[in-house]
N, C-alpha and C positions, 0 to 999 in steps of 0.2 A: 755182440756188437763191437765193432773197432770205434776207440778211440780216433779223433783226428781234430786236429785245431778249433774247423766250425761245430763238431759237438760239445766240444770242452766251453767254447764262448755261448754256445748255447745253454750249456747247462750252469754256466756262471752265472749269465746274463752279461757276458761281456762284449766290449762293443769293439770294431776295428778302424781301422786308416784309412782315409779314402787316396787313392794313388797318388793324387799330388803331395799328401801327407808321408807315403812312402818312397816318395822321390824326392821329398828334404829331408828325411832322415837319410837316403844314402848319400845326397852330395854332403850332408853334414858328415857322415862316416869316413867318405872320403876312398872307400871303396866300392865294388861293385857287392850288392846282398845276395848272400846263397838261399836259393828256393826257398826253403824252407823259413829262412826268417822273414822275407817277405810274405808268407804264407799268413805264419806267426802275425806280424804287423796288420795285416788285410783282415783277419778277425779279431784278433783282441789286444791290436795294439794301443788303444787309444786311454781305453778301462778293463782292466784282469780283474773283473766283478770282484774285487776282494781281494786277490790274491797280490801277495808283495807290497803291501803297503807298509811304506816306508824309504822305500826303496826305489830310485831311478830308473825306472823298466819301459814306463808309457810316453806316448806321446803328447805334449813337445818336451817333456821332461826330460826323456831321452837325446834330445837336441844338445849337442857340448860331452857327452861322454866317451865318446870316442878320445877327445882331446884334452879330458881330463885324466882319464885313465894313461895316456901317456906321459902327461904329467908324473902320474903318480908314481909308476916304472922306474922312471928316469930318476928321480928326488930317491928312491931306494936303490939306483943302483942298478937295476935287473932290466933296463930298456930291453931286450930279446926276449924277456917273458913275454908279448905281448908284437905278437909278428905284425909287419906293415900291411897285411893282408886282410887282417883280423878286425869284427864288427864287435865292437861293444854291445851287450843284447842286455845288461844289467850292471849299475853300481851301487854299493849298498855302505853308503854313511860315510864316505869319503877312504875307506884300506881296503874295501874287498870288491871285486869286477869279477864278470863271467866274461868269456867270448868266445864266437866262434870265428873258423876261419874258412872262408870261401874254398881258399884253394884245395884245401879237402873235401873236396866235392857241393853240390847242392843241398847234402842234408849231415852238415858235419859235424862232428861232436863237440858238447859245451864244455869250456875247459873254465877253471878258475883258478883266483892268485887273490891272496888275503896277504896283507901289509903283517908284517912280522909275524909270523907264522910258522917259519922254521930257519934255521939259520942256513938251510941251503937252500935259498929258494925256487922254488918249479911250479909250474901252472900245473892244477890236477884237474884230471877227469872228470867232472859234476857228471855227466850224462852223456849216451852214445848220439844222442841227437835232442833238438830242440823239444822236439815233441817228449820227448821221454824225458825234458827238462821240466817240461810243465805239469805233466801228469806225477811227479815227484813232488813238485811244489805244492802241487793241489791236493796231494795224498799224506804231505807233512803238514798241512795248512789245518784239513782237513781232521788230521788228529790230535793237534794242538788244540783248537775251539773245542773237541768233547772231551779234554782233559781239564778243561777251564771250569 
């Protein structure tokens, strides 16, 4: 069996965007969404059955993070961590953002930036694509709860 967005919401029970929903999260992004996270959005953008809670991910919560996250760049110095291109897809407690960025393609990898962190700061790698963001999240999510 592959993995792909609608099984993952499937097997969460997670629920997604309906278009209009994903058409105000991109004028709020302020660019245009690479495939794939509109994909993301249109199944489980609304409720990640569980997953990331705590955390700025869903819709309309997701509404402002684009803009806060540039905030947050700026107030540290590092505005270029975080390209003009680039979609907020998560912010987690006000120092740490994922995103990805359109112009590398339709399905392009999630990069991340945590607030003091290193004293050189650079976005890293979280994952080669969204999909492999979430199947990561649900596999760390997943072994946290049966370590509890």
């Amino acid at each position: 069996m592959t993995d792909d967005f609608a099984a993952i919401a499937s097997r969460l029970g997670a629920v997604g965007c309906t278009p209009s929903e994903i058409a105000q999260v991109e004028a709020d992004q302020g660019v245009p969404l690479p495939a794939s996270y509109r994909e993301f959005l249109r199944t489980m953008g609304r409720d990640l059955g569980g997953l990331l809670v705590g955390s700025t991910v869903t819709f309309p919560h997701i509404l402002g993070a684009r803009a806060w996250a540039v905030e947050l760049v700026k107030e540290n110095g590092v505005p270029h961590l975080l390209p003009a291109s680039a979609a907020v897809v998560m912010l987690h407690q006000g120092y740490f953002m994922d995103f990805v960025d359109p112009a590398e393609g339709g399905d392009p990898p999630v990069r991340s930036w945590e607030e003091g962190l290193s004293a050189e700061p650079t976005a890293q790698l979280e994952a080669p694509s969204l999909l492999a963001w979430v199947l990561m999240i649900e596999r760390s999510e997943a072994q946290h709860r049966r370590l509890m």
